[in-house]
N, CA, C and O atoms as a MOPAC input file, in Angstrom:
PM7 MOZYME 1SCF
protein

 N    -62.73600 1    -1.09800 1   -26.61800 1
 C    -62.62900 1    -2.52100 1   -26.86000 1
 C    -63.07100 1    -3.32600 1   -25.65600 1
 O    -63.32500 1    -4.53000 1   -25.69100 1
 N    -63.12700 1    -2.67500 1   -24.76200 1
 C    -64.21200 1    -2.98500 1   -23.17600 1
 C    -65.62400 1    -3.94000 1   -23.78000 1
 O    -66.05300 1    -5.00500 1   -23.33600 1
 N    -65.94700 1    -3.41300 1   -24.52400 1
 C    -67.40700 1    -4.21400 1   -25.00600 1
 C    -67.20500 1    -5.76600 1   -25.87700 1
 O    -68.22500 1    -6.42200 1   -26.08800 1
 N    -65.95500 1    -6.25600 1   -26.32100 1
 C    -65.97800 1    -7.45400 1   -26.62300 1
 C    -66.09300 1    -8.30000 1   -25.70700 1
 O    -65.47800 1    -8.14800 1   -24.65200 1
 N    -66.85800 1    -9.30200 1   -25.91100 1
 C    -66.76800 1   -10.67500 1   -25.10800 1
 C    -66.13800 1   -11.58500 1   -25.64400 1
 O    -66.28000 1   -11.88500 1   -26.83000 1
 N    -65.14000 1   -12.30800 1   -24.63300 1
 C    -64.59200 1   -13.63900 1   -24.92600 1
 C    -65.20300 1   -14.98700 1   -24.93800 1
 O    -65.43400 1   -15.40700 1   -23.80400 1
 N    -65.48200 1   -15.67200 1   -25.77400 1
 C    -65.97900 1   -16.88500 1   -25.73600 1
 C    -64.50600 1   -17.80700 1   -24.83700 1
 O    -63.35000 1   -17.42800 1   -24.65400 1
 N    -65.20300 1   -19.09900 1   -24.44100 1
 C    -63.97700 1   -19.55200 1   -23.68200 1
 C    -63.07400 1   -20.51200 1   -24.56900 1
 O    -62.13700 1   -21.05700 1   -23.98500 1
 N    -63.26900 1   -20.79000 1   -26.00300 1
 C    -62.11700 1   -20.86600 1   -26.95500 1
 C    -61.17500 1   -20.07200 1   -26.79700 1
 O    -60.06000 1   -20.42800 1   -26.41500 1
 N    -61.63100 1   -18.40800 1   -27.18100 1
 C    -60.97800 1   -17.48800 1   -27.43900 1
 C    -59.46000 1   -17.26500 1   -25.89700 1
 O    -58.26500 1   -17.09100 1   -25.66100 1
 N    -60.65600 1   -17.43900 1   -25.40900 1
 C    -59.16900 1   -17.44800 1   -23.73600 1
 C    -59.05500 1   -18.35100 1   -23.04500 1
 O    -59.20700 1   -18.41800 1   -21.82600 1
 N    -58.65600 1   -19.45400 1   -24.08900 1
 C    -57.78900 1   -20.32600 1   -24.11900 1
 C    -56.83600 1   -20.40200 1   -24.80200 1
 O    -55.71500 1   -20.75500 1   -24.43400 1
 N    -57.30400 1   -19.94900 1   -26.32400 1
 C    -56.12700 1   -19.94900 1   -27.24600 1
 C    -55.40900 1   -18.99400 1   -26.66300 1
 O    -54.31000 1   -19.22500 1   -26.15900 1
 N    -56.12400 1   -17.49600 1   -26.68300 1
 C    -55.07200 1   -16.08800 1   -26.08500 1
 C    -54.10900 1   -16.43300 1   -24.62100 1
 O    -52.93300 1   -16.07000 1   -24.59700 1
 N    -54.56200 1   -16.96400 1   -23.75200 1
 C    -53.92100 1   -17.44000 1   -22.69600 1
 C    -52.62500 1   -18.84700 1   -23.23600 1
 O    -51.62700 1   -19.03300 1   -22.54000 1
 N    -52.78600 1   -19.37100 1   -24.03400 1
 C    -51.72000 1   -20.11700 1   -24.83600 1
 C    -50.91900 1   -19.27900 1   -25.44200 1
 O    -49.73100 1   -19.49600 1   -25.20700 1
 N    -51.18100 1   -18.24600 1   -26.26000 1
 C    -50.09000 1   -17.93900 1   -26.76400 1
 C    -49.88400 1   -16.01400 1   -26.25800 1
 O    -49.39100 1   -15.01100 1   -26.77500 1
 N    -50.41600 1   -16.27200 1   -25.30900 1
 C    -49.76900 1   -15.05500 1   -24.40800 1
 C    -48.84900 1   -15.37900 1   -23.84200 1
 O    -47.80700 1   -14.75800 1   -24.05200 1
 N    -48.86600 1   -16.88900 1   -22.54600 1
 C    -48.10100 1   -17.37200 1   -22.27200 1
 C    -46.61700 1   -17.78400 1   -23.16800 1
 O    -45.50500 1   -17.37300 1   -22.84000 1
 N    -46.84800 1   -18.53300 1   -24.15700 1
 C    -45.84900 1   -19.04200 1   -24.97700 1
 C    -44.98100 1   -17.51500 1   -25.54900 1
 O    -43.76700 1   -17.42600 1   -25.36700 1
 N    -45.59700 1   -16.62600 1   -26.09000 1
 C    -45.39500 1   -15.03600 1   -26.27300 1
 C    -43.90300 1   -14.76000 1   -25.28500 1
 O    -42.71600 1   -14.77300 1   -25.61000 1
 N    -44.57000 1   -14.52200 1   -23.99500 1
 C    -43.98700 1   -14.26800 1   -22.78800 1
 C    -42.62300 1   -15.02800 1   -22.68000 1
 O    -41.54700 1   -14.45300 1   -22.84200 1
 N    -42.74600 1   -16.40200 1   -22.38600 1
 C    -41.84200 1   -17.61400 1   -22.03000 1
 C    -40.58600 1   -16.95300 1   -22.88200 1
 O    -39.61600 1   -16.24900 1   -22.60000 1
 N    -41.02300 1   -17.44200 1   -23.84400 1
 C    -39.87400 1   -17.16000 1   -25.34000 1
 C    -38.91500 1   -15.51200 1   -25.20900 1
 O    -37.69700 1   -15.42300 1   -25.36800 1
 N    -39.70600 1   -14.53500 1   -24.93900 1
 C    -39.16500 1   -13.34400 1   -25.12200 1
 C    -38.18900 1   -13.28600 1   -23.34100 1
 O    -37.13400 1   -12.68300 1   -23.14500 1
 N    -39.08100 1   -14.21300 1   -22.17100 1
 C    -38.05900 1   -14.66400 1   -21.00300 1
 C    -36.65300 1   -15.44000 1   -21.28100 1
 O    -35.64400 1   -15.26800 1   -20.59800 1
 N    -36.73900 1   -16.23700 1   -22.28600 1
 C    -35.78900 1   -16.92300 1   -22.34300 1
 C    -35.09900 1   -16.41500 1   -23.23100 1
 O    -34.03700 1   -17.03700 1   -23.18900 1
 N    -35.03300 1   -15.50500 1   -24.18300 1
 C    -34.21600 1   -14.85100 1   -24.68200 1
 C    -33.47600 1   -13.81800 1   -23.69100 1
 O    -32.24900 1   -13.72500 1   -23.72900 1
 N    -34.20700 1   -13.08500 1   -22.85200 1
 C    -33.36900 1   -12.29400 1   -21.31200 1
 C    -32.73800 1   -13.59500 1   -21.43800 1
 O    -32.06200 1   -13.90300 1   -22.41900 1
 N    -32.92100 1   -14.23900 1   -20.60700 1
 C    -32.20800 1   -15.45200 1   -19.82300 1
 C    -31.00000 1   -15.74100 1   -20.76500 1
 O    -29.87000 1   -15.52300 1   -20.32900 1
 N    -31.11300 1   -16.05600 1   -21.60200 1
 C    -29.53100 1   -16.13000 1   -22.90100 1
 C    -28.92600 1   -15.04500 1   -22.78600 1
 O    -27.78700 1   -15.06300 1   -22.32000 1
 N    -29.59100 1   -13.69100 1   -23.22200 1
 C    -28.78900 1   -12.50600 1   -23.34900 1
 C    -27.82100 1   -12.26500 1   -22.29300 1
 O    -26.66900 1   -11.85700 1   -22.44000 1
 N    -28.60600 1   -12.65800 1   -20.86500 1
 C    -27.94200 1   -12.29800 1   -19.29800 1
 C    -26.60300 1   -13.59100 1   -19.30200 1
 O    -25.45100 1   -13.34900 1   -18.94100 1
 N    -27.10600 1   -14.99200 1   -19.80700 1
 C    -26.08400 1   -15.64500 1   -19.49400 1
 C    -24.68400 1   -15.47400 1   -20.36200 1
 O    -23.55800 1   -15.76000 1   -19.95600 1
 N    -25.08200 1   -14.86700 1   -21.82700 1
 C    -23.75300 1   -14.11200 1   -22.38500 1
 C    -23.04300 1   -13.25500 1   -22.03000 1
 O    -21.83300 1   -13.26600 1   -22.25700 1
 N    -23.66600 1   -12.30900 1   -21.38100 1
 C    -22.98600 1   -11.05800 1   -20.78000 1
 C    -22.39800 1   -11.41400 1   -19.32200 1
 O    -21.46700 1   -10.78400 1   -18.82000 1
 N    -22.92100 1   -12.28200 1   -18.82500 1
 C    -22.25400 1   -12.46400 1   -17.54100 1
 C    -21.09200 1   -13.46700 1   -17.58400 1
 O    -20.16400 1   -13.49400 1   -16.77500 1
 N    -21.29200 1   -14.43200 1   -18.81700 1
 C    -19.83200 1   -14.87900 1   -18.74100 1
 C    -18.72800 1   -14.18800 1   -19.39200 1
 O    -17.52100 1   -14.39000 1   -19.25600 1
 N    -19.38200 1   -13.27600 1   -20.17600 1
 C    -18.58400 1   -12.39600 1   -20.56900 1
 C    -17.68900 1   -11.39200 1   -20.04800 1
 O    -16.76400 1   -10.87000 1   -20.67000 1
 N    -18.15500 1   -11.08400 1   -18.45500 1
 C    -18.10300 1    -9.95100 1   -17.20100 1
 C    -16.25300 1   -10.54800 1   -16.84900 1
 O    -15.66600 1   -11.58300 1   -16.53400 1
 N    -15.96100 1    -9.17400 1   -17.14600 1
 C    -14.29800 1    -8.96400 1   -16.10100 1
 C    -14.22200 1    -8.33600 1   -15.03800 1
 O    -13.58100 1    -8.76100 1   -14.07600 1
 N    -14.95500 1    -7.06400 1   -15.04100 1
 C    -14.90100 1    -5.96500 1   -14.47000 1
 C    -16.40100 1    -5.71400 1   -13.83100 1
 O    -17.48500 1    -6.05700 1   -14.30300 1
 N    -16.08200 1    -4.91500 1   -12.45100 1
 C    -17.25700 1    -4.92200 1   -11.90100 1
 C    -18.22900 1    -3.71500 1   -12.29000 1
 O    -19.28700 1    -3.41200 1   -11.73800 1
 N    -17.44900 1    -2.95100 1   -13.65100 1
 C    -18.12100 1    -2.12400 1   -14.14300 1
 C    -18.80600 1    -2.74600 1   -15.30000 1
 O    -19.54100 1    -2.08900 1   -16.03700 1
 N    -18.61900 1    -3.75000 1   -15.42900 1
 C    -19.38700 1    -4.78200 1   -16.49900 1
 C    -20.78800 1    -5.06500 1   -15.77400 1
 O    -21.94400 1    -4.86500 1   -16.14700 1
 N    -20.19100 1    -5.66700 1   -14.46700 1
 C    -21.14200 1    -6.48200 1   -13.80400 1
 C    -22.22300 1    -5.16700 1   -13.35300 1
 O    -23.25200 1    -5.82000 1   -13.17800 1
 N    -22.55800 1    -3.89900 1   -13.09700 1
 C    -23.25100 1    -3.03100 1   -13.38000 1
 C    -23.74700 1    -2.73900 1   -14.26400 1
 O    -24.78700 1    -2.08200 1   -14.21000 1
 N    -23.30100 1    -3.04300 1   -15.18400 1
 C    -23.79600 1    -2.88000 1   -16.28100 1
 C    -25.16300 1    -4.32400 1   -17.14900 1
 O    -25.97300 1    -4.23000 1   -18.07200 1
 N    -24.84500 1    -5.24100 1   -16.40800 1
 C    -25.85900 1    -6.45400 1   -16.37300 1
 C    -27.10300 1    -6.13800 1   -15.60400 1
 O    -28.16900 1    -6.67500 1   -15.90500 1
 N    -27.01000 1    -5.35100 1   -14.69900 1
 C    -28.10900 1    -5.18200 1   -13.70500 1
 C    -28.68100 1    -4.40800 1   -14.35000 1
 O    -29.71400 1    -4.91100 1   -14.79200 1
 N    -28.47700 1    -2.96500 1   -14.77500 1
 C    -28.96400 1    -2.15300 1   -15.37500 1
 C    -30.19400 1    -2.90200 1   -16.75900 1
 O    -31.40800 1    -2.87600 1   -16.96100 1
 N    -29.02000 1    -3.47800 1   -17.40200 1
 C    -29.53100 1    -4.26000 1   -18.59100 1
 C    -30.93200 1    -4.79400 1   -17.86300 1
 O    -32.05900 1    -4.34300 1   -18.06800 1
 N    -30.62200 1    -5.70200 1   -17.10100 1
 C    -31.46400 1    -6.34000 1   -16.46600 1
 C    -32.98200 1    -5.95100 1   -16.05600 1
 O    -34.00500 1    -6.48100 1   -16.49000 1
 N    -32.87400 1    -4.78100 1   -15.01000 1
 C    -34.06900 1    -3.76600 1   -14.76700 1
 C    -34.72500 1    -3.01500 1   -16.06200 1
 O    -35.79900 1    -2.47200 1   -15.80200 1
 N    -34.24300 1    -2.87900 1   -17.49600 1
 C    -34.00700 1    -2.61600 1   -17.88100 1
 C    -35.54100 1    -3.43300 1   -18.88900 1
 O    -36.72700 1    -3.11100 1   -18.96100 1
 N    -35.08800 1    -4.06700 1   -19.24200 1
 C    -35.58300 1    -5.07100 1   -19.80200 1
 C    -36.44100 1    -5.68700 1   -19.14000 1
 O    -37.30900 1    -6.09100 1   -19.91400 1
 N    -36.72100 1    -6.07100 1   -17.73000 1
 C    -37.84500 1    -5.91400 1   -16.91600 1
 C    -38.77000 1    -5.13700 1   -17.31700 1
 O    -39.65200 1    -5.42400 1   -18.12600 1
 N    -38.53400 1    -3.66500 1   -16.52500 1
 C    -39.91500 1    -2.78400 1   -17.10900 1
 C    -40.23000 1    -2.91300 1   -18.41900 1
 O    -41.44300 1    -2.70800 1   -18.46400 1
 N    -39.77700 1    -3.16700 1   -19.66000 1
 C    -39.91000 1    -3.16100 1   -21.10000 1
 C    -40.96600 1    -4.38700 1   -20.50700 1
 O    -42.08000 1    -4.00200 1   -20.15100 1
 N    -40.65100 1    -5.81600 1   -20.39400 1
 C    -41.46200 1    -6.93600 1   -20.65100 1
 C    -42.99400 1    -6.22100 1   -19.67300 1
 O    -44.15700 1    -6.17800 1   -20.07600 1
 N    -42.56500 1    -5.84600 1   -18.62500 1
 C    -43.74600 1    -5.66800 1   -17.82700 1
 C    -45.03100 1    -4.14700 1   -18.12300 1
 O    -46.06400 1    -3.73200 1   -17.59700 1
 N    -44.25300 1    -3.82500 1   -19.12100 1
 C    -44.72500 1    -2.95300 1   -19.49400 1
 C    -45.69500 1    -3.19100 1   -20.63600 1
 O    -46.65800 1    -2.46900 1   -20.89300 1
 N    -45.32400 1    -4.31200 1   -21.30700 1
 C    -45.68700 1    -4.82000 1   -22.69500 1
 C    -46.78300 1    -5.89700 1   -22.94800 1
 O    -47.36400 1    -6.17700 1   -23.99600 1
 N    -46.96000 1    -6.65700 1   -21.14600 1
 C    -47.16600 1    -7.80800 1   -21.56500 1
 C    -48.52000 1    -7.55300 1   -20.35000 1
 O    -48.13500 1    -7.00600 1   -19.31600 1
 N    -49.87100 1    -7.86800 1   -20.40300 1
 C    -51.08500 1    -7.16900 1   -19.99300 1
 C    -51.95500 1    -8.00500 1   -20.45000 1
 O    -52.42800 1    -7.87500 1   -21.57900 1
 N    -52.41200 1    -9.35300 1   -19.32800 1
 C    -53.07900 1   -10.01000 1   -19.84400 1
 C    -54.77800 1    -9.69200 1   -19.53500 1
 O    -55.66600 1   -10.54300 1   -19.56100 1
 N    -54.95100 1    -8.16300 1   -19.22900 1
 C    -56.35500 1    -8.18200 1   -18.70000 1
 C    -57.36200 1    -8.06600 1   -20.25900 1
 O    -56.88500 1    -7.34900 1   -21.13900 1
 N    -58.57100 1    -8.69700 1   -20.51600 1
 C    -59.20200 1    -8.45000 1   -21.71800 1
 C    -59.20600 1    -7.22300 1   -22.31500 1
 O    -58.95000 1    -7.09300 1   -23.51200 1
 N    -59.53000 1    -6.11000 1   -21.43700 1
 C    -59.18900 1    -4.96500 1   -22.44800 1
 C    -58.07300 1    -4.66600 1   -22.84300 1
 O    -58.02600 1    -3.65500 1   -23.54500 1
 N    -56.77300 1    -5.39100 1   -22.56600 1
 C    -55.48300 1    -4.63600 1   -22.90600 1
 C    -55.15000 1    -5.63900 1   -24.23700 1
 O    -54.36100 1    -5.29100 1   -25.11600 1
 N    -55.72100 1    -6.66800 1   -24.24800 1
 C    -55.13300 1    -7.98900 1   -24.60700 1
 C    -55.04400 1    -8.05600 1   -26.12100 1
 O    -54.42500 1    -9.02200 1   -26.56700 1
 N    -55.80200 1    -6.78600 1   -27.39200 1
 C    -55.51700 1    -6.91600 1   -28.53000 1
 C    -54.68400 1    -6.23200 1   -28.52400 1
 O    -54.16500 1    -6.42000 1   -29.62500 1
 N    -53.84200 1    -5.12300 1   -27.76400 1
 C    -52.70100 1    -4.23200 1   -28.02600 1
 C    -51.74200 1    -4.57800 1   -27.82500 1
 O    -50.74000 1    -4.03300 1   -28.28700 1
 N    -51.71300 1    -5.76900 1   -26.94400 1
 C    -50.60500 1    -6.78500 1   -26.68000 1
 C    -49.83600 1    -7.81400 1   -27.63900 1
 O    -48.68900 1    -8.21800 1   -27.83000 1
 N    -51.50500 1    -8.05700 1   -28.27300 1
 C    -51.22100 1    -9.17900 1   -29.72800 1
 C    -51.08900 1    -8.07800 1   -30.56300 1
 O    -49.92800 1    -8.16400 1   -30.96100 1
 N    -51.60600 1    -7.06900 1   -31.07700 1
 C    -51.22000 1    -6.36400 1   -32.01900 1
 C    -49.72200 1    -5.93700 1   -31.94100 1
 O    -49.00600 1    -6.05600 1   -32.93500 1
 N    -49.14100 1    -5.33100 1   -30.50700 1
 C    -47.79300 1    -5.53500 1   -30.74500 1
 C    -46.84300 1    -6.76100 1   -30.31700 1
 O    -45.81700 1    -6.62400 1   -29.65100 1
 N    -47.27300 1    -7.80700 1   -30.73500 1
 C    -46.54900 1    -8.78900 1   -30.52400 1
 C    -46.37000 1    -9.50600 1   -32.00000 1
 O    -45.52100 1   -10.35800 1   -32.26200 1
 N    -47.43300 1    -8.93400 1   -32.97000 1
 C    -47.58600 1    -9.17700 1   -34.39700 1
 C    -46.67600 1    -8.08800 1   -34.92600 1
 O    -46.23000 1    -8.32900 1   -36.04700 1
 N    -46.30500 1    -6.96100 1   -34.38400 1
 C    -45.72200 1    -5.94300 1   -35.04600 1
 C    -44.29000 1    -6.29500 1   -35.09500 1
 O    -43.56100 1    -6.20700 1   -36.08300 1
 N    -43.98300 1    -6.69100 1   -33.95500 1
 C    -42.88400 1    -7.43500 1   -33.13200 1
 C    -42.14400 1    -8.72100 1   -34.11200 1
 O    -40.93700 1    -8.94100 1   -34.20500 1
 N    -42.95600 1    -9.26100 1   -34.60200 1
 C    -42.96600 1   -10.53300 1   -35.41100 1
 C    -43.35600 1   -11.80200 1   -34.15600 1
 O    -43.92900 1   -12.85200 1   -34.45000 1
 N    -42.96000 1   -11.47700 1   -32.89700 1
 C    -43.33000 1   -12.25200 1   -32.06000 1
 C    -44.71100 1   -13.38800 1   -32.00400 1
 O    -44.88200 1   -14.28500 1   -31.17900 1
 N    -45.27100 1   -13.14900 1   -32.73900 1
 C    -46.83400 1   -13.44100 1   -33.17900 1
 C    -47.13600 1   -13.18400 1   -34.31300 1
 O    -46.86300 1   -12.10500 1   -34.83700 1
 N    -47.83200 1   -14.24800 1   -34.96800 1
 C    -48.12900 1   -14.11500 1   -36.09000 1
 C    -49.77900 1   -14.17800 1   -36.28400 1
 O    -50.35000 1   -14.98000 1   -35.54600 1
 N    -50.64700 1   -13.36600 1   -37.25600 1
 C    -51.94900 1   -13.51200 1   -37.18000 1
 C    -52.08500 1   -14.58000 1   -37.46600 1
 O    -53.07300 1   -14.90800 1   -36.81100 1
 N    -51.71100 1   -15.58200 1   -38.12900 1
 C    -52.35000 1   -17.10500 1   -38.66800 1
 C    -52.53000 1   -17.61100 1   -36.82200 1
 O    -53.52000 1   -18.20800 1   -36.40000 1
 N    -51.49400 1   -17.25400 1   -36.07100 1
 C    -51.81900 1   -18.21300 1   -34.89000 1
 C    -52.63800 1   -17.42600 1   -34.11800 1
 O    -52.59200 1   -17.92800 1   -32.99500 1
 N    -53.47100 1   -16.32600 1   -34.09900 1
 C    -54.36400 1   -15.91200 1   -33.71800 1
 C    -55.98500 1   -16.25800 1   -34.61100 1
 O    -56.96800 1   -15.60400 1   -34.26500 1
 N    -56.06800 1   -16.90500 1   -35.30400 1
 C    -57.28100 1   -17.67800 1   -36.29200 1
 C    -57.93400 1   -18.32600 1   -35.02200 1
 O    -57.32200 1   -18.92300 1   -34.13500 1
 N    -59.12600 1   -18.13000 1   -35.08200 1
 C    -59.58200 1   -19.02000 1   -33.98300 1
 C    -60.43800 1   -17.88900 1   -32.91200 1
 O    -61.30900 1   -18.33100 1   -32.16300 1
 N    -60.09300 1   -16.40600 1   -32.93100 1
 C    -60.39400 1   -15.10400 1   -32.37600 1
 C    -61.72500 1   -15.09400 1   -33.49700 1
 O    -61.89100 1   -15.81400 1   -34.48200 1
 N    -62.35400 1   -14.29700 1   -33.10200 1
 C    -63.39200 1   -13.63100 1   -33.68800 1
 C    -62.88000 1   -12.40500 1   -34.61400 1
 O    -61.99900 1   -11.59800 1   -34.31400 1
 N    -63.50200 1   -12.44400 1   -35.59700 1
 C    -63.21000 1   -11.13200 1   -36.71800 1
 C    -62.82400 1   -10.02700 1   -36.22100 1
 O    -61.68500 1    -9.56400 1   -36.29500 1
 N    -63.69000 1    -9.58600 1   -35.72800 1
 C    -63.93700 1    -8.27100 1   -34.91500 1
 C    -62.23400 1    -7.81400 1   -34.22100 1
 O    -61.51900 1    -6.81800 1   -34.33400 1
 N    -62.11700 1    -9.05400 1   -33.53300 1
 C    -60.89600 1    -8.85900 1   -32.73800 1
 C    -59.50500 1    -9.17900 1   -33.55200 1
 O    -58.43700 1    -8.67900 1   -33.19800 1
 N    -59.58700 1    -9.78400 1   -34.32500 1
 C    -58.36200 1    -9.81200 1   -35.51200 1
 C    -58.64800 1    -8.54300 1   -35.98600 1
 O    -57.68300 1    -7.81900 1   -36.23000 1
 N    -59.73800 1    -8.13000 1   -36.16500 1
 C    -59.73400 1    -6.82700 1   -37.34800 1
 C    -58.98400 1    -5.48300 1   -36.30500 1
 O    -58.62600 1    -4.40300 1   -36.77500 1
 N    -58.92200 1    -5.69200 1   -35.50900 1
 C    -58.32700 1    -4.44000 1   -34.01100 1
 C    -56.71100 1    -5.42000 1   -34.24900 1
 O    -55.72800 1    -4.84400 1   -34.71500 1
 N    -56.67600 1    -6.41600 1   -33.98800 1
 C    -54.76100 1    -6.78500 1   -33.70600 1
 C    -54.46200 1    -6.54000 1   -35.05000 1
 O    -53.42500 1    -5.89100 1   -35.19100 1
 N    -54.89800 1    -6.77600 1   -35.83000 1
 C    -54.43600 1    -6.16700 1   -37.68000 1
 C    -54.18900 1    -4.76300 1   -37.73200 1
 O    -53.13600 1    -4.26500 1   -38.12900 1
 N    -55.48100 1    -3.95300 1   -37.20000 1
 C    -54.86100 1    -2.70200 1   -37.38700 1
 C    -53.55700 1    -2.14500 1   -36.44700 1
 O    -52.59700 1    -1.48100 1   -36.83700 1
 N    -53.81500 1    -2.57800 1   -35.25100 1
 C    -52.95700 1    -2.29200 1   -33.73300 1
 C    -51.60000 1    -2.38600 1   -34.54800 1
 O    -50.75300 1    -1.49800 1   -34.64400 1
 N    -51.57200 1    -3.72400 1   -35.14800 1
 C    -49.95400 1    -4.21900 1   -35.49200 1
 C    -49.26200 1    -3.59900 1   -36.57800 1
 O    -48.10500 1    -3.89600 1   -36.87800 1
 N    -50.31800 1    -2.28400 1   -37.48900 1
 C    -50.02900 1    -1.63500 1   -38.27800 1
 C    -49.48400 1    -0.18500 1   -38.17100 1
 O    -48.90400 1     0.51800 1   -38.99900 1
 N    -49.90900 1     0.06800 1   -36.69700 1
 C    -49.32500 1     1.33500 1   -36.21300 1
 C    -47.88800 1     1.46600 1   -36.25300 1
 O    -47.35100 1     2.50200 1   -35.86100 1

């Protein structure tokens, strides 16, 4: 997938909703952490937030790959995810919907 070219529509929209992608699945950490920590009695709790924490780090950083070749496996699982929906990827070239369609089918 090295051989597609981006027109500069295309990475603009993808850079919009990579970003927006990202933000959203941050701010859900950010809720999850602020429940559990007001939730914390025990400092075996509060270990247990960190863990969570690192935790869920590598997952996002693992997932989220904005270089062009990584960038339909990202939307494909971000469509699988429900995180993304193909209607808001319209605007991509065929070619490259026809790769996040299948990606998101795995």
């Amino acid at each position: 997938m090295e051989h597609l070219k981006w027109s500069e529509s295309e990475k603009k929209l993808s850079r919009r909703l990579y970003d927006a992608a990202l933000n959203a699945e941050l701010a859900e950490v950010m809720a999850e952490f602020k429940a559990k920590a007001a939730a914390t009695t025990t400092a075996g709790e509060m270990w247990a937030i960190q863990s969570y924490l690192a935790q869920r780090e590598r997952d996002i950083a693992g997932k989220y790959d904005y270089r062009y070749s990584q960038l339909l496996f990202v939307f494909g699982r971000l469509v699988r995810e429900g995180r993304l929906q193909l209607e808001q990827l319209r605007g991509l070239a065929e070619d490259k919907l026809s790769y996040i369609e299948m990606i998101a089918t795995l």
